[in-house]
ZAKOL-848654 format. One record per residue (C-alpha): residue number from 0; x, y, z. Coordinates in Angstrom, 1 decimal. Example, Ala and Ser with C-alpha at 12.3 -4.5 7.8 and 13.67 -1.06 7.14 Angstrom:
BEGIN
+-----+--------+--------+--------+
: pos :     px :     py :     pz :
+-----+--------+--------+--------+
:   0 :   12.3 :   -4.5 :    7.8 :
:   1 :   13.7 :   -1.1 :    7.1 :
+-----+--------+--------+--------+
END
This chain:
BEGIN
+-----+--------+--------+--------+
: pos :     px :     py :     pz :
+-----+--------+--------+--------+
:   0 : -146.2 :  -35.0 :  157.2 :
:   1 : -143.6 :  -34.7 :  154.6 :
:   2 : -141.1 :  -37.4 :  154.2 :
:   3 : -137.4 :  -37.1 :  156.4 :
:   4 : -134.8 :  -35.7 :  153.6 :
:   5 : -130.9 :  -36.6 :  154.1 :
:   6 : -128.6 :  -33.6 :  154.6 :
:   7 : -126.9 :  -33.2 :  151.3 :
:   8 : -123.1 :  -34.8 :  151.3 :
:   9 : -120.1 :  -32.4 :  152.2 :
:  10 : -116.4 :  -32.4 :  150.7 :
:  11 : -114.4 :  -34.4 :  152.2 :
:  12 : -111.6 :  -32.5 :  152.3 :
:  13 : -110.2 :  -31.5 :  155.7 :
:  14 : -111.6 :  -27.9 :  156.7 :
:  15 : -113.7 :  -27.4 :  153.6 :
:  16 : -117.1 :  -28.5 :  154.1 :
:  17 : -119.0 :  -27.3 :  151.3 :
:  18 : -121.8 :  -29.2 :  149.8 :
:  19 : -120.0 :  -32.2 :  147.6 :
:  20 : -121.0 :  -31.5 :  144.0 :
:  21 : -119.8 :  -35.0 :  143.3 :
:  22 : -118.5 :  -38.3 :  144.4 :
:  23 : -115.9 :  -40.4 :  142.6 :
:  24 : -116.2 :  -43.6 :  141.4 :
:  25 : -112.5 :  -44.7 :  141.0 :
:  26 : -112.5 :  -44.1 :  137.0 :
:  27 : -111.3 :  -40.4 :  137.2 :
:  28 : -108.7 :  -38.9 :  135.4 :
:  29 : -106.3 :  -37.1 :  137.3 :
:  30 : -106.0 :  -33.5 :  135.8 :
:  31 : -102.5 :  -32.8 :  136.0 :
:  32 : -101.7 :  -35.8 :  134.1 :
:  33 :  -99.7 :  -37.9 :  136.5 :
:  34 : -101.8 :  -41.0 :  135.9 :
:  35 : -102.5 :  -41.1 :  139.8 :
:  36 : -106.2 :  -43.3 :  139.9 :
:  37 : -108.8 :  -41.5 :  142.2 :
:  38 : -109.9 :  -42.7 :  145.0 :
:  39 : -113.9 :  -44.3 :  145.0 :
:  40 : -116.3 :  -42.9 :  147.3 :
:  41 : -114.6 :  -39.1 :  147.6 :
:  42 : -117.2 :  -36.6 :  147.9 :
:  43 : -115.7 :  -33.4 :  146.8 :
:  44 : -116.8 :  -29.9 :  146.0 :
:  45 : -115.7 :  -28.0 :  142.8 :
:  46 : -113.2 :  -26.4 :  143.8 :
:  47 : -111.2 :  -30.2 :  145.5 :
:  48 : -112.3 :  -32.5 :  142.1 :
:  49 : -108.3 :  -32.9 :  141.8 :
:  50 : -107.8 :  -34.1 :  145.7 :
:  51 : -109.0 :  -37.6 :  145.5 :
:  52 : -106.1 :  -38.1 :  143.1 :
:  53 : -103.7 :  -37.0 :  146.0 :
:  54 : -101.6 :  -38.5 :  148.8 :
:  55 : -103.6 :  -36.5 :  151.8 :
:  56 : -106.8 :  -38.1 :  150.1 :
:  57 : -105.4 :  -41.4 :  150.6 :
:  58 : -104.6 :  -40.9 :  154.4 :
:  59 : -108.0 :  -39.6 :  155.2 :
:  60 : -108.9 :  -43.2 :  153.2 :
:  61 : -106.8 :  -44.7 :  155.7 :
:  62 : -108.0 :  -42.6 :  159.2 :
:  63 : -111.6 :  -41.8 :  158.6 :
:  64 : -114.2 :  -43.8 :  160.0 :
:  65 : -117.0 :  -42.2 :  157.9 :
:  66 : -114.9 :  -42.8 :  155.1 :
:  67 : -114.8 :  -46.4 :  155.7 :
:  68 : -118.4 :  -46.6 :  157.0 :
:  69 : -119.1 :  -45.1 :  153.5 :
:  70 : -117.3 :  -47.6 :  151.7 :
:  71 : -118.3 :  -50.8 :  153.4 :
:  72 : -122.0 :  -49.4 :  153.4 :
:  73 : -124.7 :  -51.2 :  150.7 :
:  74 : -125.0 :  -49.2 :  147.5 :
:  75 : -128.3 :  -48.4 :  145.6 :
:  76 : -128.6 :  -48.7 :  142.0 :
+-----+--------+--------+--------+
END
């Protein structure tokens, strides 16, 4: 029997959903060059890789539970 496999991560931006083509680890530049830090833990598809640097991405920091489950959670090396 083949081993259980994860669903692959989705963007966390509101209404998008696609499969995350990465996750940020809080060292991101922000594109448009206002020096804004990106939040750590943001999965986000290629078309968001700007929004973790954003004001909405920090209230869904704040409000979302799997956000914060995420962030608390054990990382593997």
């Amino acid at each position: 029997m083949p081993a259980p496999q994860a669903d692959p991560a989705r963007c966390d931006v509101s209404g998008c959903g696609k499969v995350a083509s990465y996750s940020t680890d809080g060292t991101e530049k922000d594109a448009q060059g206002l020096g804004r830090p990106a939040l750590p833990g943001i999965n986000v598809c290629a078309h968001h890789m700007n929004w973790p640097h954003s004001d909405d991405a920090k209230v869904f920091a704040l409000q979302s539970e799997k956000y914060r489950a995420r962030a608390t959670a054990p990382r593997s090396k």
